[in-house]
Every structure is written in structure tokens, then in C-alpha cells.
Steps between C-alpha positions, in 0.01 A plus 500: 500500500261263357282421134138521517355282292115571449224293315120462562244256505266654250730510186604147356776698379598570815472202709607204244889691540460545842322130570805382291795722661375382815514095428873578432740401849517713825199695510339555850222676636582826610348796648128620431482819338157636685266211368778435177697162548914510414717246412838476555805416347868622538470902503151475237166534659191434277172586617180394344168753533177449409453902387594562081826509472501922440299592817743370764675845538828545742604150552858508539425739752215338662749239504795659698237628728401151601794317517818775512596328143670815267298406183804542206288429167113362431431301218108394447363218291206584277320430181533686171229579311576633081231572232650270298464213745874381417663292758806684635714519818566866588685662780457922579566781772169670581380825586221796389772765401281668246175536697367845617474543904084487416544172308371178626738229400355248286707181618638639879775709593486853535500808263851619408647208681776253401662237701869484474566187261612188560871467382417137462251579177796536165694170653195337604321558170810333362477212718130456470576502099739229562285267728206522232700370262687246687098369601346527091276733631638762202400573221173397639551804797675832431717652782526846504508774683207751591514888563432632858111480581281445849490415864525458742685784734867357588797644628783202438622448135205321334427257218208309320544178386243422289302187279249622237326512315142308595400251752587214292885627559428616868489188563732266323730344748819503236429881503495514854821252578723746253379795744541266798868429381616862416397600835666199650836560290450869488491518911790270523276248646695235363868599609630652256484887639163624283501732164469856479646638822590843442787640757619838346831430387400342193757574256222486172306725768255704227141452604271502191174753584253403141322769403223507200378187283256234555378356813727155443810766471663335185788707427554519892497096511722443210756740739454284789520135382873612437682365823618765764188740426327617795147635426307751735203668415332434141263823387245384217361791281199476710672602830612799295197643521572825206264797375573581144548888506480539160721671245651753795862648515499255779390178334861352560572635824439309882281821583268491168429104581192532769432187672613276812780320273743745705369369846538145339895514436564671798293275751609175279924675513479551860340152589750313238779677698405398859492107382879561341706685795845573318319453129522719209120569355498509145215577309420237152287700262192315285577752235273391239205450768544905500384810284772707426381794706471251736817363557653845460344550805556188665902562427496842636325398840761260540733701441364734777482247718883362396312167446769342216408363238641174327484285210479126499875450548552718754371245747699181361 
């Protein structure tokens, strides 16, 4: 069972982490992945394309094909890009779970599609937090999280790790070190056994699934930071895609509430559940991101689905 690591040449973003994960000791050339070069180092593999980072669909399995190598997580090195511009160090699960079947995707990935999150993303976020600090790059950067978005098509429990906001903080090398070193701590690279392994018999085993609120998932983040939190899938308002049916009998109901916010939760559950084997799923509810009618609705599908849901202390 083995990390793939996965970066590419055309995003500064990208490369400065890898470039600087691979000056670190006991990398070696590995494998080529068709015309993709791997490194190697201890049970990670990090390949470097030349393709954007979102249209390199199936590579854990393209992986295993070549070299027999049981891909058990992907995490990919990118840039972040934010209206506002503001420097920040993010980390996400990705997927498309609110896209029709006759959507195109905007970013990769496919329509009604989630990969099954990394376990690694509430301790990692943690650790990334802590590493910022520990190198001044905060206030200066915000780490946070971000809600479930893009490609590419996986299969393995899947992260982003993420610099943003414009090419001025793609590629600062301080930016790109901190990345560099969560990886390196955050594999176990450097003896000390790696952060965020998940292995089903946690005993704080609740799995946090986010669902409404903004695309940096605030009230979802403030949950997580705790220690022990495990975050899965992250659902902003606008993967919840919802018609407004108007003043009906059946404004407050799952059924009156048209939409493909349904197919979101469900895809977005079932994925979250496949990354935690032994995990219990609880829903975390952006209430005030919500209508009433809204939320009505939201609480009743859940509650057809047996999706719990929890407050902020029921994951501490």
C-alpha cells in the first residue's frame, strides 16, 4: 500500500512543494508512469506531470496497473486561486456531487461524483495550522479548510493541498517549504510514524460530513481545529443546488425541496464512509447558511437517510 504524491510542472504552486519535498533525504527515482516520472521514498511515490493538475484522471489506478503498487490515498499539490487575492494555505476532499449527468464539470471530475476523503484532511489542517505559525507565515496566510469541489476522477481517499491566492504566493519558497514539511511530517517521512492515519478503531471515531455555509466552511473549521476531529466531506450552499417551491404545504419537507442537494449528501455520505471503514458519519449543520424551509428539509432527508446529526461537541 503506498502514497501518491502528485504535482505538475505548470503550476508554481505545485512544483515549489514538490521541488522542495524532494531536496529532503532518501528520494530516488522510481518508476515512469507512461511518460510521468516518480520519485521514491519509503512507501510515498510522487509523480510530477506536465498536464493541469485536474485533467490527469485515474492515477492511482493507472498506477497499480503499471507497477502492481495498491494505491491507499492521493494527495495533489496545486495553487489556490480567491477573489480576494488573500494569501492562504488550504487543504480539501474533491468531487462534482451536485452536477447533473448532462453537466460538464467546470474544474474536472465527473458529474455526481465524489472521491472518498482523505482521513488525513481535519489532523492535517491542524498540523498545517501549526507549521504556519511555527514559520511567521500567519497572520500574513490564513489556513483553512475548503468545501468539496473538482477533479480529477480518483478512486483512493483524496486530498488538495493548496497555496493561494495569486502568483506572487504560488511561488514563495517559505509557502512552499511549510507544504514541503507537512507532507514530510505528515507521511512520517521523518520517523516519527506520520499524522492522520485513520485505522477504524478510533475510540473519538465520529466523522464530521459539513453540510451548508460558505465555500471556506467556517463553522465546519472551527469544529475541526479541535484535536481528535476527523473531517470527511464539506457541502457549501452551492453544492446544494435548491429550487425554492414557494409557499407550498411542502415548503419544509425533503420532497417539496427540488434540486440535486439530495444527490449531493448522499454521493458526499457514501464517499465520506468508504474513506472511514468502522466510522460513525455525522452530519454538522451550517444552520444559519439555511432558509428555514430549507433546513426543514435538509433535517428530514437526513433523517431518511439515518444520517445523524451533531453539534459542535459531539465530536470533541
Amino acid at each position: 500500500m503506498v502514497t501518491l504524491v502528485v504535482a505538475t510542472t505548470r503550476d508554481p504552486a505545485s512544483v515549489g512543494p514538490a521541488s522542495a519535498l524532494l531536496a529532503m533525504p532518501d528520494w530516488r527515482p522510481g518508476p515512469f508512469l507512461q511518460d510521468i516520472p516518480s520519485f521514491v521514498n519509503g512507501n510515498v511515490r510522487l509523480v510530477k506531470h506536465d498536464d493541469s493538475i485536474v485533467a490527469e484522471d485515474n492515477l492511482d489506478k493507472r498506477w497499480e496497473n503499471i507497477t502492481g503498487e495498491v494505491v491507499d490515498e492521493v494527495i495533489f499539490l496545486s495553487r489556490h486561486t480567491a477573489v480576494s487575492n488573500r494569501p492562504a494555505l488550504t487543504v480539501h476532499p474533491i468531487g462534482a456531487p451536485h452536477l447533473r449527468e448532462n453537466e460538464i464539470p467546470p474544474a474536472g471530475g465527473k458529474p455526481g461524483w465524489a472521491a472518498p476523503p482523505n482521513p488525513r484532511i481535519g489532523p492535517w489542517l491542524r498540523l498545517l495550522k501549526s507549521v504556519a505559525e511555527s514559520h511567521d507565515l500567519t497572520p500574513e496566510f490564513e489556513v483553512t479548510l475548503e468545501g468539496t469541489h473538482h477533479g480529477p476522477v480518483v478512486t483512493a481517499p483524496t486530498m488538495f493541498v493548496e497555496i493561494g491566492s495569486t502568483e506572487e504566493y504560488w511561488k514563495r519558497q517559505d509557502a512552499a517549504q511549510a507544504i514541503a514539511l507537512l507532507l514530510w511530517r505528515g507521511l512520517g517521512l521523518d520517523g516519527c510514524g506520520g499524522v492522520g492515519i485513520w485505522n477504524g478503531n478510533e475510540a473519538r471515531n465520529k466523522v464530521l460530513l459539513g453540510i451548508g455555509g460558505g465555500h471556506y466552511a467556517p463553522r465546519h473549521m472551527d469544529v475541526v481545529l479541535k484535536d481528535g476531529v476527523w473531517a470527511g466531506h464539506l457541502l457549501s450552499g452551492y453544492s446544494l443546488p435548491m429550487d425554492d417551491p414557494g409557499p407550498s404545504k411542502e415548503s419544509n419537507c425533503a420532497a417539496g425541496v427540488r434540486g440535486t442537494w439530495k444527490q449531493a449528501i448522499k454521493v458526499a455520505h457514501e464517499a465520506t464512509k468508504l474513506a472511514f471503514p468502522g466510522g460513525e458519519i455525522v452530519a454538522h449543520l451550517d444552520n444559519k447558511s439555511f432558509k428555514s424551509g430549507q433546513r426543514n428539509a435538509v433535517t428530514s432527508f437526513l433523517a431518511e437517510e439515518n444520517i445523524k446529526i451533531g453539534k459542535a461537541e459531539d465530536f470533541f
